[in-house]
N, C-alpha and C positions, 0 to 999 in steps of 0.2 A: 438336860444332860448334866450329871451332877459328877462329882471323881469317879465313883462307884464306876458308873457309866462305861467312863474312860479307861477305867482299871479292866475293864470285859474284853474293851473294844483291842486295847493293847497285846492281853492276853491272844485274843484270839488272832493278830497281825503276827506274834511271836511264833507260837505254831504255828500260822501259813509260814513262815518265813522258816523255822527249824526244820518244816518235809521239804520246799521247795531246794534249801542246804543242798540237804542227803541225799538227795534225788539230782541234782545237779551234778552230786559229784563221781555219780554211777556214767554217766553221758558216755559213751565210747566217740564222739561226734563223728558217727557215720550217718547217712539218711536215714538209714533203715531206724537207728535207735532216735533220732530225733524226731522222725517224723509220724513213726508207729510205734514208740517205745520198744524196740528191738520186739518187736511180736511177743513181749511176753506178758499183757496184763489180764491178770485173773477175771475173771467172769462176774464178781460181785464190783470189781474197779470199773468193770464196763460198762455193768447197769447203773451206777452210781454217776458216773461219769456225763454217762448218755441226756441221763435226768439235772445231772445240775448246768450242764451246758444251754439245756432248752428252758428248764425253767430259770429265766433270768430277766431281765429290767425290764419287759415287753408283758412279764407278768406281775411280779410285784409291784410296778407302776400301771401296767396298760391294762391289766386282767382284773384288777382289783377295781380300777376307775370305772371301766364297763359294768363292773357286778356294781356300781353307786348308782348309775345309770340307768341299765338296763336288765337288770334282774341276773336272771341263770340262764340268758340264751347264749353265750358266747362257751356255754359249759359243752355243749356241741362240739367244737372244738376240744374241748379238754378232754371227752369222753373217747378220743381215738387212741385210746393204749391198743385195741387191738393192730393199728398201722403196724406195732412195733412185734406182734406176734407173726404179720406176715413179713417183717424184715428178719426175724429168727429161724422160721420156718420153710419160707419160698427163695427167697434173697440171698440169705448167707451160705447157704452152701453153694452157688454162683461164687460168691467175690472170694468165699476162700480156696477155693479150688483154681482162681486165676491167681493168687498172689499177688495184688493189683496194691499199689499205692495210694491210686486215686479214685474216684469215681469215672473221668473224662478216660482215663488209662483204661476199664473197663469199656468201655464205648469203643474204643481203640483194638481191645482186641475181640470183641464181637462185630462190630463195622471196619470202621476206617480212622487212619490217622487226623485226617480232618475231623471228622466227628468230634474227636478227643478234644480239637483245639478251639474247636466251636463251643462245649461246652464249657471248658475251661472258662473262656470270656462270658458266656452267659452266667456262670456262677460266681466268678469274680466281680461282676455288675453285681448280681442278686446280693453280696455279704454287703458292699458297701451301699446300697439303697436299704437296706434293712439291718443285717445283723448289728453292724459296726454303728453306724449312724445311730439307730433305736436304741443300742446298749449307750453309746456315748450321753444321749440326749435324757435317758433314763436317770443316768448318775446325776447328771444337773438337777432333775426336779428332786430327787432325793436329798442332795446339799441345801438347796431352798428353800425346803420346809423345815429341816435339821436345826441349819443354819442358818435363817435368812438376814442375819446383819452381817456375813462375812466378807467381806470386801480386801481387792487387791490392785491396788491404780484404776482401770477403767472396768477390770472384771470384777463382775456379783458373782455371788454366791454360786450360779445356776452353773457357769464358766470356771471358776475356778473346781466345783467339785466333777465337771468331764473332764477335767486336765487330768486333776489328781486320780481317778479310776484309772484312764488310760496308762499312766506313769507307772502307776505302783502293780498295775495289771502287767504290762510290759517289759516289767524288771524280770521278774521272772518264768513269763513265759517264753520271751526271744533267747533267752540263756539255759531253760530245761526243753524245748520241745514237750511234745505229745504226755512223755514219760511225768513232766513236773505237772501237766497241765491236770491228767489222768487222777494223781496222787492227790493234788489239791484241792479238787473236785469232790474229792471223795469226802473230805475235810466240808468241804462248803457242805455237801449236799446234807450233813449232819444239823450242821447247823444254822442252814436256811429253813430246813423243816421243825428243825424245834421251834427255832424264832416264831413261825410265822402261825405253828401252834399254839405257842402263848400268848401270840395277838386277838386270834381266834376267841380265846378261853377267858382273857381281859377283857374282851370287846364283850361278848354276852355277857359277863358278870357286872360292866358299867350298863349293859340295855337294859339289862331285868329276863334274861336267859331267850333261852331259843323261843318260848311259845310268844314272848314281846318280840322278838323280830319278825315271824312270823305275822302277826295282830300288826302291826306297825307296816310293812312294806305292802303288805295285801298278797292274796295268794296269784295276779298275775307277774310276778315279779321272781315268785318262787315257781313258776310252769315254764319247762325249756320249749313247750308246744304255744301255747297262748298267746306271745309276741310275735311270734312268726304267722300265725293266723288271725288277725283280727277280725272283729265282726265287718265283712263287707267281700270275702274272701277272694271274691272279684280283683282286690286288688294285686293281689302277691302274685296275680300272673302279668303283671304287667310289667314289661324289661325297664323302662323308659320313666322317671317322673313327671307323671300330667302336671302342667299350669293352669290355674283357675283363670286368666288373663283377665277376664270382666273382673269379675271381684278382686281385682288386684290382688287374690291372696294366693302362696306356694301348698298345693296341693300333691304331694309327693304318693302317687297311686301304691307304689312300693314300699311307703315311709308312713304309715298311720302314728303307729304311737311305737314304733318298734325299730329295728335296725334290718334285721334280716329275712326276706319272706321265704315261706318255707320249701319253693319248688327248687329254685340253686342252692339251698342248703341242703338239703337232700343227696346234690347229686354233685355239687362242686366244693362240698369240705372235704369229704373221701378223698378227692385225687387230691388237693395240696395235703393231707394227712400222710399221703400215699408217698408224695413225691420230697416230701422233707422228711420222714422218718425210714423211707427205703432206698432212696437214693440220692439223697445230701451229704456233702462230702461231709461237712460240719458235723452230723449225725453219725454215720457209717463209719467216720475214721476210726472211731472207739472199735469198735467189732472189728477191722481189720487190725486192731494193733492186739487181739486176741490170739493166741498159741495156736488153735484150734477150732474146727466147728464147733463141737462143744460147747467150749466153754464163749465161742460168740453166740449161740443160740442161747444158753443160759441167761450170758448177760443183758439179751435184748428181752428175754421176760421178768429179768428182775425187775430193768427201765419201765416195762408195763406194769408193773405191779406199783411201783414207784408214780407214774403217774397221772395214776388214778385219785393222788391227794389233791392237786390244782383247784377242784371244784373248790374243796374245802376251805382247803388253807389260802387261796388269793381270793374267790367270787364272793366268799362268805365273806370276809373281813369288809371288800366293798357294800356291799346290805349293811353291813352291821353300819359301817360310816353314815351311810343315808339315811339309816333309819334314828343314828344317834343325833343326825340333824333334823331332820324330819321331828321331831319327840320334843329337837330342843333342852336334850337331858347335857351337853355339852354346846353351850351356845358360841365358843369358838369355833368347832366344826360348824354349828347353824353359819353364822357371820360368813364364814369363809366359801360352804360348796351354796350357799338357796340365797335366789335371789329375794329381789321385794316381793315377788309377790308367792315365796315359798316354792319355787321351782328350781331345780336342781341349773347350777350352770358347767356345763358339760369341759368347760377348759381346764374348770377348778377340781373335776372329779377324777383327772388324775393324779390330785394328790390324796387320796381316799386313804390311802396305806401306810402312807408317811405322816400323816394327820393322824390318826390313832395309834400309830407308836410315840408322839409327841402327846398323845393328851390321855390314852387309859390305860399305861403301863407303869408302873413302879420303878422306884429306882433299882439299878443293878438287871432286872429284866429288859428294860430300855436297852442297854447296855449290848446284852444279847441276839435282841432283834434287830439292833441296826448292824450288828457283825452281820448277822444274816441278810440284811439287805444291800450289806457290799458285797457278800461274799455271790450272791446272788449275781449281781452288774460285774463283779470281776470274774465270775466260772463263762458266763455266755460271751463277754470280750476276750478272756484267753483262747476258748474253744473257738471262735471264726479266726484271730490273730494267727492260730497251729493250721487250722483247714487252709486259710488264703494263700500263709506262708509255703502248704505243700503242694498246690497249685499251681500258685506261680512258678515254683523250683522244678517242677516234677516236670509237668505239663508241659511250659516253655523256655525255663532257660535251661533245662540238660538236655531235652531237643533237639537246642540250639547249639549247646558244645555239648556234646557229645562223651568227650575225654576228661572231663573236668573230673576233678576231686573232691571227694566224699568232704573235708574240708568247707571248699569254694562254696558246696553246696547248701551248707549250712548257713555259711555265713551270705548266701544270697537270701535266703529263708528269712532271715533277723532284718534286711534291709527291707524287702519287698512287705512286712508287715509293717514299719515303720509308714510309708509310702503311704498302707489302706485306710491307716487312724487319719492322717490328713486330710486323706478325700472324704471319708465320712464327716469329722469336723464341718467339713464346706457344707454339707448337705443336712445338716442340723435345724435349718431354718426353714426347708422343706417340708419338716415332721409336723413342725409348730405354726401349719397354715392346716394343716387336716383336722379334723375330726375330735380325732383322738388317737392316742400311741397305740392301741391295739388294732382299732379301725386300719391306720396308715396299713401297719404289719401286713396285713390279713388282705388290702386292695393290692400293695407290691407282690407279692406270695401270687395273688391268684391271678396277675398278668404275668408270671416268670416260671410261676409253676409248670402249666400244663404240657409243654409239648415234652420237656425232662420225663415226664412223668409219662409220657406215651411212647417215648425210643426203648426206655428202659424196659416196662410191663412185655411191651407187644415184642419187643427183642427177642424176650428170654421167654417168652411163652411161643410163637411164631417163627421156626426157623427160617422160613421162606421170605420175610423182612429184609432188605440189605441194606448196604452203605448208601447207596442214593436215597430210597427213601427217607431213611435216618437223616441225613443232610437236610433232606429237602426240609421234613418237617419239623426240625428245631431253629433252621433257619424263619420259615414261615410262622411260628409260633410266637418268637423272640420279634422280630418286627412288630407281628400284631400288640404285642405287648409296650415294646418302647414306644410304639405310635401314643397309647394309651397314655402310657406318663408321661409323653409330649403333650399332648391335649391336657391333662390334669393339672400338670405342675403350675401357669400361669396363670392360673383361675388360683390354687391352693395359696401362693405367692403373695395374690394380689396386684402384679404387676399392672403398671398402667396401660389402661385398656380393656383391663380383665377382670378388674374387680366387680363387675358384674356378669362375668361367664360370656359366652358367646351369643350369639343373635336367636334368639328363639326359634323353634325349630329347624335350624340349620345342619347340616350334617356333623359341623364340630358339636354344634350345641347336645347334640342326640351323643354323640358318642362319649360327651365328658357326662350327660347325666342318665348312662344308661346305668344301672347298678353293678358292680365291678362281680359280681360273681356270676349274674349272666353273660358277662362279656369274658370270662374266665372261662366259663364255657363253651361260649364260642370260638375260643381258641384251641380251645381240647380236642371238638370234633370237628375243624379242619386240620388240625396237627394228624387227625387219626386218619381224615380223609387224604390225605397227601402222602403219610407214609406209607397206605395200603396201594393206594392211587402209582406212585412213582416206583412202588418197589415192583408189583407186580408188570408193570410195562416194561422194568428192564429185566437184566442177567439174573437168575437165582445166585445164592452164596454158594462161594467154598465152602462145603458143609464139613469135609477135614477140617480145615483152616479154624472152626468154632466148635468144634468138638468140646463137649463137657460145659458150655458158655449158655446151654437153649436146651429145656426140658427134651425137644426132640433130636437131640443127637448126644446126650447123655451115654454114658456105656454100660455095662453092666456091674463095670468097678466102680463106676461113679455113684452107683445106684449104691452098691452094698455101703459104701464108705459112708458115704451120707446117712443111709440108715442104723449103722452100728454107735451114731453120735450122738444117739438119745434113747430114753425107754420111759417109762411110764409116769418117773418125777415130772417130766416134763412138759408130758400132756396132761398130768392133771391140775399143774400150775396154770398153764394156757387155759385150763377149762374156768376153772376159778375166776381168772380175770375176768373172762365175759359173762360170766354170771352176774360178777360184779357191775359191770358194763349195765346189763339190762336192769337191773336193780335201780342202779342210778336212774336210770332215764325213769320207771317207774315212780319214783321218788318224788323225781321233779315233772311229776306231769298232770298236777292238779291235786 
């Protein structure tokens, strides 16, 4: 980092700080504008919005380290921009037609009060074992490769750059709401994607271009199919990892030479795709702080248009790292990700991204891509700090007073975010017993996901669903899940006792190493089994009472209105994308 650098990075902290201003100073501080920017953000602020919120430190650290790793199979994952077609399409004209603040509040008024405040805490759980924590712990590993002699009393580098995100994140999102969050966003989202373009376009010009990355990583690395099948295909139906016990060796039936096999990817990334881009407050607040169906529908295909980049600009730059070590054409990266015996070491390959804006970009581009890589860690910290903050407020303490003032409300907002960066802080060392930052993501996601994702679908599609079963089966879902990261955590820890996992086939044993997305599953279809199970033994719903809330009690003005909010731009954007979609997968499939 030379001035030049500095002079980028300045620049770009000025303009965040010049809209955050002017945007601050608009604030009426009523809920409505703090929490949804008085419903008035245009449709390109909410595609933009949507996309700089989700891509954030879980990808430019966790996404890029996987692609050093393990090729293009987590590109799975990347390739669900259609989730965000059916939050445009099926979704949005539900949440806008309720007026609804929250997601839990939605729940609220298609079930029951309880519902509302069950979710509440299950979502409040889910920001800080993931959003909050992952973005905090992100920002450290990016300080430490940047930085790594900066020191401050007993904090490194790693410590002092989560401080500093959170700080400089928080100055201006607990002071603008939604409104600042929204605007700066828009800002980041510019320039996280040029950055990480010109890391992209450095990184092949130091490998000797695409057909040497290619030739170098080998074509299973570049197939989203090949990893999840390997030769023996016996194995990928197995939930559980077999022990070779005589040969003393770890024979992982699930785990060949790969991370995911392909029957729970199939059928368990859809629903967390499903349940984080259609009904995560974090996600969805953007479209409710939109004027209009419209212009929310708009703005959830522009986010899918949007992204459809990830493959590129984060999976790609990790290849490029592994293969610039692999090659040996940067023997700094060699030194740091391969071990002796030229095998990648998987702790170190989350710094895959922060490693190559340190060693093959020029001065002044440097500059660039690391704005973009905070701006990245501060768009996904602001976005959960605005969701927790309307949660908290909305959900349980105007619940609770009832009378309070638009005011009080606010200012309970700005405390109760203050409150979630703590707790995640504590849960930082959590992250740093798993796998990998995206791995972690991706196993919390698919024990918290699935029953969200089955009140909400089967709600609004199933009028005959009510408030018990709903209850039943978020309850039942949300246990099976924290059992899970009960069982996980002290084994991840190391705690004593545990640093060897539990007693060979025992029941804990079985359940910490069954693979988290068959057990994501398993929670899916008893969540489904339970809400069908308890609803149909009790009362049918007040079907007045949810009028307009469930495809089958819709009216006939609900019908026209919704269909006068789009015409052919729309669908032929949506068509586009998935063309795009199949394209991709084509691409990468040998």
């Amino acid at each position: 980092m030379i001035w030049l650098d500095w002079t980028v990075i300045a620049a770009y902290f000025g303009l965040l700080g010049w809209i955050s201003w002017s945007v601050i100073r608009q604030n009426k501080d009523t809920a409505d504008d703090y929490f949804l920017a008085g419903r008035n953000l245009s449709w390109w602020i909410v595609g933009a919005s949507i996309f700089a919120s989700n891509i954030g430190s879980e990808h430019l650290v966790g996404l890029a380290g996987s692609g050093a790793t393990d090729g293009v199979a987590m590109a799975h994952y990347e390739l669900h921009a259609w989730c965000l077609l059916v939050l445009g399409w099926v979704l949005v004209p539900f949440y806008m037609r309720s007026k609804v603040f929250t997601m839990p509040e939605f729940l609220e008024r298609r079930f029951s009060p309880v519902n509302r405040w069950v979710l509440s805490v299950i979502s409040l759980v889910a920001y800080v074992l993931t959003k909050i924590a992952v973005a905090i712990f992100a920002g450290g590993i990016v300080f430490s490769v940047l930085l790594p002699n900066m020191r401050l009393g007993p904090l490194d580098s790693f410590w002092i750059g989560s401080i500093l995100v959170i700080v400089l994140t928080g100055l201006y999102t607990i002071l603008g709401g939604l409104r600042a969050v929204a605007y700066t966003e828009a800002l980041q989202t510019v320039v996280l994607v040029t950055g990480s373009v010109l890391v992209t376009f450095f990184g092949l010009q130091a490998l000797g271009g695409w057909g040497e990355l290619r030739s170098i990583v080998g074509s299973e690395m570049f197939n989203l199919w090949k990893p999840l099948v390997p030769d023996g295909v016996i194995g990928t139906w197995s939930p559980v990892r077999e022990l070779n016990v005589a040969g003393d060796v770890v024979r992982e039936a699930w785990y060949f030479n790969t991370n995911y096999p392909w029957l729970p990817m199939l059928f368990c990334a859809p629903i967390i795709g499903l349940w984080y881009w259609c009904t995560d407050q974090y996600i969805v607040q953007r479209a409710l702080g939109a004027p209009s169906e419209r212009e929310a529908r708009r703005g959830s295909i522009f986010a899918a248009v949007l992204k459809l980049l990830p493959v590129f600009i984060f999976i790609i730059p990790g290849l490029i790292c592994f293969a610039l070590a692999s090659s040996g054409k940067i023997p700094e990266i060699q030194a740091l990700l391969l071990d002796a015996n030229g095998e990648i070491i998987r702790d170190q390959a989350q710094k895959a991204f922060p490693l190559l804006v340190t060693t093959v970009l020029p001065a002044g581009v440097r500059g660039i891509v690391v704005a973009g890589l905070l701006a990245a860690l501060m768009s996904s910290l602001a976005g959960v700090f605005n969701a927790s903050a309307t949660l908290f407020t909305m959900d349980f303490y105007s619940k609770l007073h009832p009378g309070v003032s638009q005011h009080r409300l606010v200012w309970i907002g700005r405390v109760a975010t203050s409150v979630m960066v703590l707790i995640g802080l504590a849960w930082i060392p959590v992250i740093q017993g798993g796998r990998g930052l995206y791995d972690y993501l991706q196993g919390v996601q698919a024990y918290l996901a699935p029953p969200i994702a089955v009140v909400f679908f089967l709600g609004v599609f199933f009028k005959r669903l009510n408030a018990q079963g709903a209850l039943a089966a978020l309850i039942t879902g949300f246990l099976l899940g924290i059992f899970r990261l009960a069982v996980d955590t002290p084994v991840k820890l190391g705690l004593a006792g545990y640093e060897d996992g539990y007693l060979y086939g025992s029941f804990l044993w079985v359940i910490n190493n069954m693979f988290f997305q068959y057990y994501s599953l398993l929670i899916f279809s008893l969540s489904v089994a339970v809400m069908v199970g308890v609803s149909y033994s009790t009362r049918e719903p007040d079907y007045a009472a949810i009028s307009g809330l469930t495809y089958g009690t819709m009216t006939g003005e609900d019908r026209r209105d919704s269909r006068s909010s789009w015409d052919k731009r729309e669908v032929i954007a949506s068509a586009a994308i998935l063309l795009a979609i199949v394209a991709s997968y084509l691409y990468f499939s040998g």
